[in-house]
N, C-alpha and C positions, 0 to 999 in steps of 0.2 A: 721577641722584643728584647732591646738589649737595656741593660740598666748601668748606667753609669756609675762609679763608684768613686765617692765625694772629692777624694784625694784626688782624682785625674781631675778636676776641672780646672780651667785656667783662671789665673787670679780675676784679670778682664772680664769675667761674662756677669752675666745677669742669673741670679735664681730666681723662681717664682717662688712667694711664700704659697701659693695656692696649690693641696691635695692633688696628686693625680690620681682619677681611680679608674680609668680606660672603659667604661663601661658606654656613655652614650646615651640617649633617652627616645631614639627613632624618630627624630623631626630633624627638617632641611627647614631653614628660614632663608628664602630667595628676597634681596633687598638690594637697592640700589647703593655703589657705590662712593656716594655722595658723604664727606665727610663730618658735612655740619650734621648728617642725622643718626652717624654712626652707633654716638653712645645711647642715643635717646633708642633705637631699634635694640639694642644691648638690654638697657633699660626696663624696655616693655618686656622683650621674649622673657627674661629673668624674673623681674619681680611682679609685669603684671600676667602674664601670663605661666608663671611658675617654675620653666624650664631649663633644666641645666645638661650643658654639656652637648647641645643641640650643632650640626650641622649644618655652614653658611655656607652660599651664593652669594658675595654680593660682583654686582655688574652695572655698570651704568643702565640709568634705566628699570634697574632689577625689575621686575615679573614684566614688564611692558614689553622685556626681547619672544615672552612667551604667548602673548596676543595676537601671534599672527601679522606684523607689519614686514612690508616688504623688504622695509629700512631695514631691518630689524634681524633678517634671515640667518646670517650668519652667527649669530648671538645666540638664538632660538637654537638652533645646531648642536651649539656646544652644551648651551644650558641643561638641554633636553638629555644631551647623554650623560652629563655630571649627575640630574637628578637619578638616571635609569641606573646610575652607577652606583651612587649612596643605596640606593633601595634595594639592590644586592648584595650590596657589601656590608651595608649597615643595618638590614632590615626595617629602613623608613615604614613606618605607619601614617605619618601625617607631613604635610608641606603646607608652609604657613607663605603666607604672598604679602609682601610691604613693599608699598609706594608711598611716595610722598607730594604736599602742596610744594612751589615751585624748581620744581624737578629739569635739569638743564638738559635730560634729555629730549623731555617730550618739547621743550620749546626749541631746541635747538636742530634734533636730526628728525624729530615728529612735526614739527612745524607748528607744534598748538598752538592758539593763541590764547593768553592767561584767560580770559576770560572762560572759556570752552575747559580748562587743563582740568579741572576737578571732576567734571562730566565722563570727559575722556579716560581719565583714570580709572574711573569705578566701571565704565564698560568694558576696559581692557583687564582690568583685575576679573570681571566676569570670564569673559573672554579664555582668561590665561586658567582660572578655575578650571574652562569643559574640556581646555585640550590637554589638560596634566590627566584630568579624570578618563579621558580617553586612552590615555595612551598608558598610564598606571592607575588601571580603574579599581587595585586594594589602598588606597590611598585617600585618607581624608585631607580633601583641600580646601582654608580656609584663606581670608584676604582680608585685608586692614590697609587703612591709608591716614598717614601721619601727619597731620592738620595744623598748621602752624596760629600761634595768636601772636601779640606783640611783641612777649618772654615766653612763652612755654611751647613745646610740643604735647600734645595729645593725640589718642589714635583711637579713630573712627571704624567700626566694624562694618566693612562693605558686605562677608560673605562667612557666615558662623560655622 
């Protein structure tokens, strides 16, 4: 790893005030790349659920390319070897699965209809559960779906 040394940096950039400590916490968070729900997934992983420094997927659709849809095939492809690849390189112990209520994937290249999408979602978070557990079965996989109200986001545990 190489470290930069202050003096070389261009007037122009950006520094981050935040620590780096290179270390990692062996979780991948697969979410959709939807960016109304970006922070709020930030959000949960961080403070409701405690973890820093965690490993993202996001992909349109996030965990739904891992469900098995035919739409979906080429997605599922890549997804699958990003995750097989963290889990080597980073020693993943657990993969956390976040979907959301009106999701532009499922209505638009899955064809839900709103009504059905909430349904749909929790048996494809299922779904995307047995086939991560398959195929990386030292892997605790859990799923949550990010439920909208008037103002806020909340997130619902489909699979603990």
């Amino acid at each position: 790893m190489s470290v930069t040394d202050q003096t070389e940096l261009p007037v122009s950039c950006f520094t981050s005030q935040l620590p780096y400590d290179g270390k990692g916490c062996g979780v991948a968070v697969v979410f959709c790349s939807d960016g109304r729900f970006g922070d709020h997934v930030h959000d949960f992983v961080q403070n409701g659920l405690g973890l820093h420094g965690y490993d993202r997927l996001a992909i349109a659709g996030g965990p739904a390319c891992l469900a098995g849809h035919f739409a979906a095939i080429r997605d599922e492809e890549g997804a699958s070897r990003h995750l097989h690849f963290l889990a080597g390189l980073r020693g993943l112990t657990r993969v956390i699965l976040i979907s959301h209520e009106d999701c532009g994937f499922y209505k638009h290249v899955l064809k839900v209809s709103p009504a059905e999408l909430l349904n749909r979602i929790r048996i494809d978070l299922a779904a995307a559960v047995l086939r991560i557990g398959k195929a990386l079965p030292r892997l605790k996989v859990e799923a949550y779906v990010a439920r909208l109200t008037a103002e806020q986001v909340w997130f619902e545990t489909v699979i603990p």
